[in-house]
C-alpha positions as CSV (number, residue, x, y, z in Angstrom):
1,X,0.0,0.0,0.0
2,X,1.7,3.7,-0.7
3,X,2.0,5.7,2.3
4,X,-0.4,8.4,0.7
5,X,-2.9,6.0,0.3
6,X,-1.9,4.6,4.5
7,X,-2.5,8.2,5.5
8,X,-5.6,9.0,3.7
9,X,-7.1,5.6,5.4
10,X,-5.7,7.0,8.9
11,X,-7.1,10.4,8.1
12,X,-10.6,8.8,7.7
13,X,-10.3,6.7,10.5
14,X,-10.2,10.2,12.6
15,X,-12.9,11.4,11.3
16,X,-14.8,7.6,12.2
17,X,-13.2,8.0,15.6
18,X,-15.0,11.5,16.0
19,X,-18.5,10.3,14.8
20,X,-18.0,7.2,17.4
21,X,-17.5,9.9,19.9
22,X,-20.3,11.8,18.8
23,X,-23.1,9.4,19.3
24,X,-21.7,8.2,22.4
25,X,-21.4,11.5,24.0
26,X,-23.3,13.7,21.5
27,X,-22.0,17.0,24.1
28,X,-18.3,16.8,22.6
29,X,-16.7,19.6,21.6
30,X,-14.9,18.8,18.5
31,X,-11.4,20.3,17.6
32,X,-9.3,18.4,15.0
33,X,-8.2,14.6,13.7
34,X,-5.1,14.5,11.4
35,X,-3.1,11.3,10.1
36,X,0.1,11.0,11.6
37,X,2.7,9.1,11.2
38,X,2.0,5.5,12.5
39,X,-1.8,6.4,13.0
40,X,-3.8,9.1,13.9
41,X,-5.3,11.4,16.8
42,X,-8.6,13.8,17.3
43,X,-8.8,16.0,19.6
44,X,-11.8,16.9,21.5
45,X,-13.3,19.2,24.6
46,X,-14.9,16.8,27.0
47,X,-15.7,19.6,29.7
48,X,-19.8,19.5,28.9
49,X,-19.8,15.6,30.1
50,X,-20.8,14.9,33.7
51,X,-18.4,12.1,33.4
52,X,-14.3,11.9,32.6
53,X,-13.2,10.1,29.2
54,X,-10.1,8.0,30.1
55,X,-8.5,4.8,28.1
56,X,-10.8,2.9,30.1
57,X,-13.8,3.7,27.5
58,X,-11.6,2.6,24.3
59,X,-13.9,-0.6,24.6
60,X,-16.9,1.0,24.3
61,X,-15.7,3.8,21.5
62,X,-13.7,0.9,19.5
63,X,-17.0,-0.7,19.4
64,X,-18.8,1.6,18.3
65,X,-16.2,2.7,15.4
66,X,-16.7,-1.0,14.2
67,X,-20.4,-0.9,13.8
68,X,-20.3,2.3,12.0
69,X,-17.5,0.8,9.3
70,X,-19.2,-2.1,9.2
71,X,-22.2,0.1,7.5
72,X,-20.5,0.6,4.5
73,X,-21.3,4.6,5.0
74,X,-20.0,6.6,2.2
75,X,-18.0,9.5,3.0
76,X,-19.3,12.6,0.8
77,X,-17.3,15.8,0.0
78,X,-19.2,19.1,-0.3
79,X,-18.0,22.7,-0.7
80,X,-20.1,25.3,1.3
81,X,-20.1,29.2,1.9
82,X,-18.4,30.2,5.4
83,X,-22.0,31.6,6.3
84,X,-23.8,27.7,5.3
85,X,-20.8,26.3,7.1
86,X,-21.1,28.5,9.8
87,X,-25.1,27.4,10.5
88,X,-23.9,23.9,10.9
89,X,-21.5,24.6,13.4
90,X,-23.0,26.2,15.3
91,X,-22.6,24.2,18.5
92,X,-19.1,23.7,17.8
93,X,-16.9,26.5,19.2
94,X,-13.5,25.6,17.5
95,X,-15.2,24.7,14.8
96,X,-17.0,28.0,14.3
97,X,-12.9,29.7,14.8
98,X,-11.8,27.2,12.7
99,X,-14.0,29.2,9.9
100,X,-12.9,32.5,11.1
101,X,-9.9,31.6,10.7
102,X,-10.0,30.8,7.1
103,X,-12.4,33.5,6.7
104,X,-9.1,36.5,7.6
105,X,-7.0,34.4,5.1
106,X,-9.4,35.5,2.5
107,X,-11.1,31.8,1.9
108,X,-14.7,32.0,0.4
109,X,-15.9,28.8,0.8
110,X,-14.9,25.8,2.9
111,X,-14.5,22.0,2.4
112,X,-17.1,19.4,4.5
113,X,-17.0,15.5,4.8
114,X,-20.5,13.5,5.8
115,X,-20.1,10.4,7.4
116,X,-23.5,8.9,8.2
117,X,-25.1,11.6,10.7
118,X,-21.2,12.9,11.5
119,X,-20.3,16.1,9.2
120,X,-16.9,17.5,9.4
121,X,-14.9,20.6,8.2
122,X,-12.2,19.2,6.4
123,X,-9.7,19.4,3.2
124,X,-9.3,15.8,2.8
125,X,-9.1,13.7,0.7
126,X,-11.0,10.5,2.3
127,X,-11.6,7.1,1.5
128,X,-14.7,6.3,-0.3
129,X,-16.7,4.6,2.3
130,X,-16.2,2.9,5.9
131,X,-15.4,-0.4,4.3
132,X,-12.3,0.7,2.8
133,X,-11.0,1.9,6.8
134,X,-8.0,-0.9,7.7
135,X,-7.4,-2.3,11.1
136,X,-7.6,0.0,13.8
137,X,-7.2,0.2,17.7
138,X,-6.8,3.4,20.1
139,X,-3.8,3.3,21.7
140,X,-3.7,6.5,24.2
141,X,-5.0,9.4,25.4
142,X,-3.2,12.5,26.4
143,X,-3.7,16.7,27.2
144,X,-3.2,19.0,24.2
145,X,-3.5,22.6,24.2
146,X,-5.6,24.2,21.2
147,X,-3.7,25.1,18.7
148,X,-0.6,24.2,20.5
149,X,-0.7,27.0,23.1
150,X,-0.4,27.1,26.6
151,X,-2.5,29.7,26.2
152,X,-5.5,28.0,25.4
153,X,-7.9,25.2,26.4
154,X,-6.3,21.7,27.5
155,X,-8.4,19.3,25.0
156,X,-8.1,15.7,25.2
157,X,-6.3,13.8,22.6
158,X,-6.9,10.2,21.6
159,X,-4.5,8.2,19.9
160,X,-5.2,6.0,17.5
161,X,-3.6,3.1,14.6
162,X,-5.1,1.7,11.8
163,X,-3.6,-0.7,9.0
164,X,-3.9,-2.0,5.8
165,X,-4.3,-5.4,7.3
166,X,-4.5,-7.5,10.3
167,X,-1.1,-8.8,10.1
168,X,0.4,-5.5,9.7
169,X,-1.7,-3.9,13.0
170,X,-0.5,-7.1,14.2
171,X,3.3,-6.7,13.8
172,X,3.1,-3.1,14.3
173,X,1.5,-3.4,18.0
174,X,4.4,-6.5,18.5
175,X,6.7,-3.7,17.7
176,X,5.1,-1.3,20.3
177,X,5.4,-4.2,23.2
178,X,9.2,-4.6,22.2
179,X,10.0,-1.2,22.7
180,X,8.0,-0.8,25.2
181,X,10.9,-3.6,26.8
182,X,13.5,-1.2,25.5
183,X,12.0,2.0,26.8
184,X,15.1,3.6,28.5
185,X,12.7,5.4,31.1
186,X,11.9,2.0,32.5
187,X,15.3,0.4,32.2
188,X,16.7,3.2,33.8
189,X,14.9,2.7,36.8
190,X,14.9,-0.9,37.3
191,X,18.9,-0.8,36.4
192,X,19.2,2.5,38.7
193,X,20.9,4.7,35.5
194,X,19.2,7.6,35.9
195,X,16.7,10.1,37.4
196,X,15.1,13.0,36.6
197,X,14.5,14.9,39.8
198,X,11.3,17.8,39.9
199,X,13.3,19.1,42.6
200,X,15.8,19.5,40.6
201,X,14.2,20.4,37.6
202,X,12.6,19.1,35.0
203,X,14.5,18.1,31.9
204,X,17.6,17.6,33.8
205,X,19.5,14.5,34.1
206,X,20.9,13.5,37.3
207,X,23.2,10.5,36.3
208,X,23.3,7.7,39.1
209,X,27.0,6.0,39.8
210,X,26.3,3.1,37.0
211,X,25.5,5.7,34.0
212,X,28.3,7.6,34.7
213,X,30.6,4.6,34.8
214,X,29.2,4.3,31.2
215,X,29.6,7.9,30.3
216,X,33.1,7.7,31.5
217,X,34.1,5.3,28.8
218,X,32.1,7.0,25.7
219,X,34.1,10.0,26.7
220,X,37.2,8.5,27.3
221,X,37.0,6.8,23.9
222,X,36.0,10.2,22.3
223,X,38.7,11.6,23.6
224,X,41.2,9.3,22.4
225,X,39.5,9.5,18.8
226,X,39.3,12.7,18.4
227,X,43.1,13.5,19.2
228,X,43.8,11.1,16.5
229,X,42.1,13.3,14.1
230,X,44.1,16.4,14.9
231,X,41.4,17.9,16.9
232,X,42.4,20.1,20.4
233,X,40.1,20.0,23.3
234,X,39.2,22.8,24.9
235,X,36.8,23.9,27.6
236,X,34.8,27.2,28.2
237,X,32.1,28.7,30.5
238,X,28.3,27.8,30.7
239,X,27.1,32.0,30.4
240,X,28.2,34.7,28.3
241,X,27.1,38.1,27.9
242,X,24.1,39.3,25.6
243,X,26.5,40.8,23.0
244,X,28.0,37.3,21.9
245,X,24.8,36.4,21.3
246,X,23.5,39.3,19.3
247,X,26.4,38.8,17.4
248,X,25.7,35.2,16.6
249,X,22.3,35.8,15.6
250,X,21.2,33.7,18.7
251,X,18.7,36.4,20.1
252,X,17.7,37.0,16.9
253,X,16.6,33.8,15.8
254,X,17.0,31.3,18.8
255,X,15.8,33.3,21.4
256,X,12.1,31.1,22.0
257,X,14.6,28.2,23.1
258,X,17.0,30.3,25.1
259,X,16.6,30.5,29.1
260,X,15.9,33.9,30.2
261,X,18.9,36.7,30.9
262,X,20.8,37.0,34.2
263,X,20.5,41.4,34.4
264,X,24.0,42.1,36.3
265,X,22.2,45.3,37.3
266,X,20.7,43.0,40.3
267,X,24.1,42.7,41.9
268,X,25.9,45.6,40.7
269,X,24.1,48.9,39.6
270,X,27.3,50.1,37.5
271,X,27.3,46.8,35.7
272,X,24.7,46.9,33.3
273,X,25.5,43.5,31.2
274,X,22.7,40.8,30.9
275,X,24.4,37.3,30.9
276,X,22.6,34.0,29.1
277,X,23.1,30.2,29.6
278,X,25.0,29.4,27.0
279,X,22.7,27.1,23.8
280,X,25.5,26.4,21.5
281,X,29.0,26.8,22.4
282,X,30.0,27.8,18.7
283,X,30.3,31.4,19.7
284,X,33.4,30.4,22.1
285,X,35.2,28.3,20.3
286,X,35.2,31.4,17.6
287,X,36.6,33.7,20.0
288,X,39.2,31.3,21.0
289,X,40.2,31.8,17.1
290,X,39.8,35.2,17.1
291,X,42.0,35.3,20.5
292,X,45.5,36.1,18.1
293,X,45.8,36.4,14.7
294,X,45.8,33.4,12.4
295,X,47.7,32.4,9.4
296,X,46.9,30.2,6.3
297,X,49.4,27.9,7.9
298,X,47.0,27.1,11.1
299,X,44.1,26.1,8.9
300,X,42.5,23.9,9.6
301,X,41.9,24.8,13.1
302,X,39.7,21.7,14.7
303,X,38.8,22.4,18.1
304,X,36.3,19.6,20.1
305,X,34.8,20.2,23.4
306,X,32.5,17.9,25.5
307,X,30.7,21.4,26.2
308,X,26.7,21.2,28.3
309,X,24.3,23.5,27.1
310,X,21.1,24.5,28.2
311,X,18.3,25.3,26.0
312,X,14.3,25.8,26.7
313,X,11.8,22.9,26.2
314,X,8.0,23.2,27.0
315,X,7.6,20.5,30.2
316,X,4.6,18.6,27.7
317,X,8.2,17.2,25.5
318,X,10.8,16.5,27.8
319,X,11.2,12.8,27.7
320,X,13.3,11.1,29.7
321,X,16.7,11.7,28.3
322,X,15.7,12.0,24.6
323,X,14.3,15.4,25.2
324,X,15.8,17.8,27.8
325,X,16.9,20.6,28.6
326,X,20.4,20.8,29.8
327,X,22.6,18.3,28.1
328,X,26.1,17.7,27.0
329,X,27.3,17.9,23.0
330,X,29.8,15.8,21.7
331,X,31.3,19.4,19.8
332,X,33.6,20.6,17.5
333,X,34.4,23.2,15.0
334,X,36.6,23.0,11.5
335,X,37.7,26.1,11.1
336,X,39.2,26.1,7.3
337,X,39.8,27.7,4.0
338,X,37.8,27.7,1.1
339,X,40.2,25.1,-0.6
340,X,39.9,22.6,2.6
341,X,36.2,22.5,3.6
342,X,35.4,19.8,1.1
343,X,37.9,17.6,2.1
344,X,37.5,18.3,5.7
345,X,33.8,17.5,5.4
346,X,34.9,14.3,3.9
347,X,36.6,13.4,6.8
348,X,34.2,14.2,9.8
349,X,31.5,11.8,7.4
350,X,34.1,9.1,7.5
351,X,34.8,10.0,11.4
352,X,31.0,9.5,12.3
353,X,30.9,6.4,10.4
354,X,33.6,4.8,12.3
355,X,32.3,6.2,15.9
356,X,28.6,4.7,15.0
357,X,30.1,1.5,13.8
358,X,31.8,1.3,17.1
359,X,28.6,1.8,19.4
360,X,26.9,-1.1,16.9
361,X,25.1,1.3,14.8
362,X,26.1,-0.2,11.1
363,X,22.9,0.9,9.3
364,X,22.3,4.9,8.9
365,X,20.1,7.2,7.2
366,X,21.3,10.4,5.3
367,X,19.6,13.5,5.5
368,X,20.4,16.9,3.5
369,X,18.8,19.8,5.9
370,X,18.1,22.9,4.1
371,X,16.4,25.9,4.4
372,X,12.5,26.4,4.0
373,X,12.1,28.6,1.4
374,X,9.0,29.8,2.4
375,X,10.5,31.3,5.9
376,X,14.0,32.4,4.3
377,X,13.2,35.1,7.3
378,X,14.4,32.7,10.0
379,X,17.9,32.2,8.4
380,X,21.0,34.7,8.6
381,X,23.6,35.2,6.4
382,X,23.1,36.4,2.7
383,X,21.3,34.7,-0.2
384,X,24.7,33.7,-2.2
385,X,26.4,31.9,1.0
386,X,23.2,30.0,1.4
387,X,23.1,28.5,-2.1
388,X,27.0,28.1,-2.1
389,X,26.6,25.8,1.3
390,X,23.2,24.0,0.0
391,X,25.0,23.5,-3.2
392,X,28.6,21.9,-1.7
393,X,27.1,19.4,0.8
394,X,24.4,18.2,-2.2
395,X,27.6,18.0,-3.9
396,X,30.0,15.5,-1.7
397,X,27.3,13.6,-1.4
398,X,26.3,12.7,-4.7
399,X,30.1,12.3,-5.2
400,X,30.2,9.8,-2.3
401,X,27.1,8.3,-4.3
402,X,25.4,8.5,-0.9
403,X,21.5,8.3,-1.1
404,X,19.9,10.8,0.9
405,X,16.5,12.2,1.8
406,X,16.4,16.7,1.8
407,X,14.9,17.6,5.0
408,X,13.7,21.1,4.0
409,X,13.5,23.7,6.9
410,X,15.7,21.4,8.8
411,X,18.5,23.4,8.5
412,X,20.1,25.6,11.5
413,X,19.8,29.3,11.6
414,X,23.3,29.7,10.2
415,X,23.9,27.2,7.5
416,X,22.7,23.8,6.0
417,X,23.5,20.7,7.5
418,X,24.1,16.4,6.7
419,X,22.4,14.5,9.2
420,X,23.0,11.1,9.9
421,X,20.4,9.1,12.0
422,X,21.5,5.5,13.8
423,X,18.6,3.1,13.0
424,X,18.6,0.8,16.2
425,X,17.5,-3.3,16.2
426,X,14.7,-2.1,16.1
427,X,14.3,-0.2,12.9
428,X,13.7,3.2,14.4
429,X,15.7,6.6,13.5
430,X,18.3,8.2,16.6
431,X,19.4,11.6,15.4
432,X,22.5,11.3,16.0
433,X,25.7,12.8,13.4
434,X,25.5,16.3,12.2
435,X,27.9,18.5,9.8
436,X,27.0,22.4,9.1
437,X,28.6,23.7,6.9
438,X,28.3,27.7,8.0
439,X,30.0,30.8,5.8
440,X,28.0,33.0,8.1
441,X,29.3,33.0,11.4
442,X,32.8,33.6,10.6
443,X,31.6,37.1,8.3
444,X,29.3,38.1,11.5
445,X,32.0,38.0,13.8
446,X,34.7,39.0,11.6
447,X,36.7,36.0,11.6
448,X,39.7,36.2,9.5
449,X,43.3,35.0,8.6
450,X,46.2,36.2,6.6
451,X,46.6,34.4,3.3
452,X,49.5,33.2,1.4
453,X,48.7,36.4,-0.7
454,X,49.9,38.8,2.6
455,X,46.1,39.4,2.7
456,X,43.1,39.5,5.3
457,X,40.5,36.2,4.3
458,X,37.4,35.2,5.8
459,X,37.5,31.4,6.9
460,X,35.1,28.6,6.7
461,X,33.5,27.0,9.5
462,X,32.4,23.6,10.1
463,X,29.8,23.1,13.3
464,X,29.7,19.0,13.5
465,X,28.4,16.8,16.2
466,X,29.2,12.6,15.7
467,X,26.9,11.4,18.6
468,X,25.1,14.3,19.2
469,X,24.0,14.9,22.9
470,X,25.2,12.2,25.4
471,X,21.7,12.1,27.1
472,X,20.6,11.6,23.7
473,X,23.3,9.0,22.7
474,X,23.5,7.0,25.5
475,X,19.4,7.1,26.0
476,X,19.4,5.8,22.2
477,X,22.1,2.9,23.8
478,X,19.7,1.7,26.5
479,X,17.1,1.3,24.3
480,X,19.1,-0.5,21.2
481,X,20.8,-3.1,23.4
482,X,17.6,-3.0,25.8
483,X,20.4,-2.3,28.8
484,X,22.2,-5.1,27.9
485,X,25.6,-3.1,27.1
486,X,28.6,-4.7,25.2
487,X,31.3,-5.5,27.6
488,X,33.3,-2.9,27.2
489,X,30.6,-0.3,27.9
490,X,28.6,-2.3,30.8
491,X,28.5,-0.6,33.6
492,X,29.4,-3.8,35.7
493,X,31.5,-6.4,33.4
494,X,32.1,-8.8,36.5
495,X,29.8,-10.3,39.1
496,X,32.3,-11.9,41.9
497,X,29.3,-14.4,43.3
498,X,30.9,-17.0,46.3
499,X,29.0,-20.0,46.7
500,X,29.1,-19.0,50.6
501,X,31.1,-17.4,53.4
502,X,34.0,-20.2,53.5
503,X,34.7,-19.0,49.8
504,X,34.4,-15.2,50.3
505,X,38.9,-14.7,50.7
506,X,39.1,-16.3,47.5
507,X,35.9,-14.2,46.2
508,X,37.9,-10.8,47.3
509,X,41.3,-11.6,46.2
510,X,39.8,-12.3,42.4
511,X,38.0,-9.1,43.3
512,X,41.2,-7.0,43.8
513,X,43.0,-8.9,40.6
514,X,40.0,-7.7,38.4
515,X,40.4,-4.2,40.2
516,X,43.9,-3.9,39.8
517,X,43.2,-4.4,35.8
518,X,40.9,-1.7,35.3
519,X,37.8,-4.0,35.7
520,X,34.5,-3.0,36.1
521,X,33.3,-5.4,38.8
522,X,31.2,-6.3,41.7
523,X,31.3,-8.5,44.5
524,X,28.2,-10.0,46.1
525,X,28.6,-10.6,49.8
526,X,24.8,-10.6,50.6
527,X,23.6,-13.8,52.5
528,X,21.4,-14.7,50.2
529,X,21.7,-18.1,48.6
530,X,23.7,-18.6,45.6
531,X,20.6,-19.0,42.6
532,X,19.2,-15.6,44.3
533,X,22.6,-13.7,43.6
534,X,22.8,-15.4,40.1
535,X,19.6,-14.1,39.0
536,X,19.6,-10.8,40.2
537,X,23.0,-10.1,38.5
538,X,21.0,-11.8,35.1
539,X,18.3,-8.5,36.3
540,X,21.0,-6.1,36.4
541,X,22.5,-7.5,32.6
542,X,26.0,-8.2,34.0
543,X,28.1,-9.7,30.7
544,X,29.9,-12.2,33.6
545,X,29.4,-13.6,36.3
546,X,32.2,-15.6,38.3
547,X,30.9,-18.2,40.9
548,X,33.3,-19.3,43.0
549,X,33.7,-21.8,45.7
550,X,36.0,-23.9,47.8
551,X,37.1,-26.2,44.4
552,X,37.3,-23.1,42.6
553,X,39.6,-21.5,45.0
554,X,42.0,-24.7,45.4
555,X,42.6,-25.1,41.6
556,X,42.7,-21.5,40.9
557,X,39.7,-21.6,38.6
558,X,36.4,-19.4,38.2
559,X,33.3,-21.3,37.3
560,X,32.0,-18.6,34.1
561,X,28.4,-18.0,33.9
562,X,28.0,-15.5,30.6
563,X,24.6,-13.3,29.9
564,X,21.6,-15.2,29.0
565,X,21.8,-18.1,31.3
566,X,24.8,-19.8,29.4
567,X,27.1,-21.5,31.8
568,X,30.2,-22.0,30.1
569,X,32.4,-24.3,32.8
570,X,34.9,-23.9,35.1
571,X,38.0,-22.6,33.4
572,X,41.1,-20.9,35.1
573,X,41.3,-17.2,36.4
574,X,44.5,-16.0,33.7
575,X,42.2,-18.0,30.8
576,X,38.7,-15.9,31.6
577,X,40.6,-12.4,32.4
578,X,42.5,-12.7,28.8
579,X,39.4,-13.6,27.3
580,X,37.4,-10.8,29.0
581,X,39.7,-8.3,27.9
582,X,39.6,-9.2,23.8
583,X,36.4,-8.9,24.7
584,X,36.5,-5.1,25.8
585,X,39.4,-4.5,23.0
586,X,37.6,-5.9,20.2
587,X,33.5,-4.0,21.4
588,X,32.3,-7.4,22.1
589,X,28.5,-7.8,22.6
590,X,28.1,-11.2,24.6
């Protein structure tokens, strides 16, 4: 089935959602019912009904959906005046704004759907009658403002799916239960990773002692990686003053995600500077280039940073750690001239290939981010440096016979961009890898070196991310390996489990051996009996597990028990520890 075809089924299977609704509870307020991707929602104003509408009724509303498709019911276009349109709605408030709306943007006359007794304002198109629905099921209800703003009326959204077939609802609600399993939200709690504290604040990550053991190692080994690349690491502060910002085009354009300004005039009255949490750190690293003057010889400049940012999410997105609002970015910036940027773009795509390889993200999808040309408004920088950027990334990628999807309006404020998404086990998309190619930035802040020619030039600069936000990245981890890390990134590598007490010397000294070599491990010296330990380490997704007892400790061996319930024998101490570390060298999942 083409997607276009999918959505105009889900599309229609709103609008039979809404005419279920409306003979059940004929009171409803009606708002609006798009397709979406992977199904639909409507939303609707319950407030008139003496009773609350909660997933509890899907039942009773799926029911009720089903005998009205059964009916064969055609769904009929019509085109009316606002004023006809008008008399029809005129118990429906949003509706009835709906038609104003389109009424200031100079519309005459207005598109309706009839479904049985149910009419709806609507552009369409539709399938031809009930029959032709898929599939469906409801899958959730939530609060939605109208029209998206806070400022208006919480309506109640109900989700919904609908196939082609019952196979494919089938497979897609199998889909929903596995990552449901893989929902880093829950593994995080029963694996005590993370929390996200509302007396801290919302949107911020509070990593426990196990997440940072992993975090630790991603950074370690983007360290390492990125010195190998030529880059230099630097640090700089979390605020900077308003100027930087205006300069950047920040307050201009990024302001709505930005956290309010810190007035100076509060503490001092002769210091009048407002200060902002920094968003980016882009500005920084430029006036760490602009700190002495440059020659064509320094180019490329690449300078990384492991820099947090903090930028402003309404609390109805944050999720989890895929959506917050402070967070840490894997950043750098190529600072170049004209006759490098291809090349140097070249090699931060084959750098993000080989850091995704190494998390176990083999399979990714290309995007091209441009601007929108219908907002060209939001964008700085002139018209020719936009086309020149659009034009060289379109470029390196057809010559890397890369196939890519444009993204348009996906681009940043200051320049186009290649995105590469990380598609999990699962199939699913992780932004992930992105490489901006800006000529902007460097002209608004007056960036420059002296050429071979003895004259003043204005550089190129190169904004790139490989793994994007570590919240982000290691979120998108928990989920692909569903907690169960490779060995070299588990939090705990080795479970130390003695049979009982009589073994526990032997239990500590392996302990110390594993310490002494940079091993992540564990020793369980809980009373409880031996099958108790064993499963909760399985629980907690250790790779190892080493149960030891009094044979164990007289022939120097460790009886192995790997992930998964596969006990692979007593073998001795030296064998297992070389083994275990090919595993961490090589990224081993076990």
């Amino acid at each position: 089935m083409e997607d276009k075809t999918l959505e105009t089924m889900r599309h229609s299977a709103s609008h039979l959602l809404a005419a279920a609704v409306m003979e059940l509870w004929p009171q409803t307020k009606l708002a609006i019912g798009p397709a979406i991707k992977n199904g639909f929602y409507y939303d609707f104003d319950f407030s008139q009904l003496p009773q609350k509408v909660t997933e509890a009724d899907f039942p009773k509303i799926e029911a009720k959906m089903a005998e009205i498709q059964k009916q064969s019911l055609p769904i009929k276009p019509q085109k009316l005046t606002l004023a006809e349109a008008k008399k029809i709605f005129t118990h429906q408030p949003y509706k009835l704004e709906l038609i104003e709306d389109l009424a200031k943007e100079g519309e005459k006359e207005v598109s309706l759907y009839t479904l049985g007794n149910f009419t709806d304002l609507c552009r369409g198109p539709h399938v031809a009658n009930t029959s032709e629905i898929g599939p469906f099921k409801l899958m959730s209800i939530a609060g939605a403002y109208w029209k998206g703003n806070e400022k208006n009326k919480m309506l109640t959204r109900i989700y919904g799916t609908c196939f082609s077939t019952a196979k494919e609802l089938e497979n897609y609600l199998n889909f929903l239960s596995e990552a449901e399993k893989r929902n880093h939200r829950v593994i995080g709690r029963e694996l005590d990773l993370f929390s996200v504290d509302e007396y801290v604040g919302p949107g911020m990550i509070l990593w426990h002692p196990k997440l940072a053991a992993v975090r630790e190692v991603i950074e370690d080994f983007w360290r390492r990686e990125h010195r190998k690349h030529g880059y230099q690491y630097v640090y700089t502060p979390h605020i900077g003053l308003s100027h930087l910002w205006e300069t950047s085009g920040h307050l201009q354009t990024f302001k709505e995600a930005m956290y309010p300004p810190m007035s100076m005039a509060l503490k001092d009255k002769e210091e009048t500077a407002s200060y902002y949490v920094k968003p980016m750190s882009c500005p920084f690293h430029i006036r760490i280039y602009k700190a002495r003057p440059r020659s064509y010889r320094d180019l490329p400049m690449r300078l990384c940073e492991l820099g947090t940012v903090y930028r402003y999410e309404e609390s109805g997105v944050l999720n989890g750690m895929l959506r917050v609002r402070g967070f840490t970015q894997d950043d750098a910036h190529i600072i170049c001239r004209e006759d490098q940027f291809v090349k140097e773009v070249n090699q931060v795509l084959d750098f993000a290939l080989e850091m995704n390889r190494a998390f176990g993200f083999d399979k990714l999808k290309v995007y091209l981010s441009l601007r929108d040309p219908a907002n060209k408004e939001k964008y700085v920088g002139p018209e020719k440096n936009w086309e020149l950027a659009e034009k060289s990334l379109k470029e390196i990628l057809h010559r890397r016979q890369l196939l890519f999807d444009e993204d348009l309006g996906g681009a940043k404020f200051y320049g186009p961009s290649i995105d590469l998404k990380a598609i999990d086990s699962l199939g699913r998309e992780w932004q992930g890898t992105t490489i901006q190619l800006d000529f902007n930035l460097p002209e608004r802040f007056g960036m420059t070196y002296i050429g071979a020619d003895g004259q003043e030039h204005t550089p190129i600069m190169i904004h790139r991310t490989l793994l994007g936000s570590m919240e982000r990245f290691v979120a998108t981890l928990i989920e692909h390996y569903a907690g169960a890390f490779p060995v070299w990134l588990a939090p705990v590598q080795v479970k130390v489990i003695p049979v009982s007490d009589k073994s526990l010397d032997y239990a500590r000294s392996l302990t110390e051996k594993l310490q002494a070599e940079e091993i992540r491990v564990e020793l369980d010296e809980r009373s409880e009996r031996m099958q108790a330990k064993i499963r909760d380490a399985e629980k907690e997704k250790v790779p190892y597990m080493l149960i030891v007892g009094p044979k164990e400790a007289q022939t120097g061996n460790v009886s192995v028990r790997r992930r998964g319930e596969i006990d692979m024998g007593p073998i001795k101490f030296e064998t297992f520890l070389a083994s275990l570390k090919e595993d961490i060298d090589k990224r081993r999942q076990v």
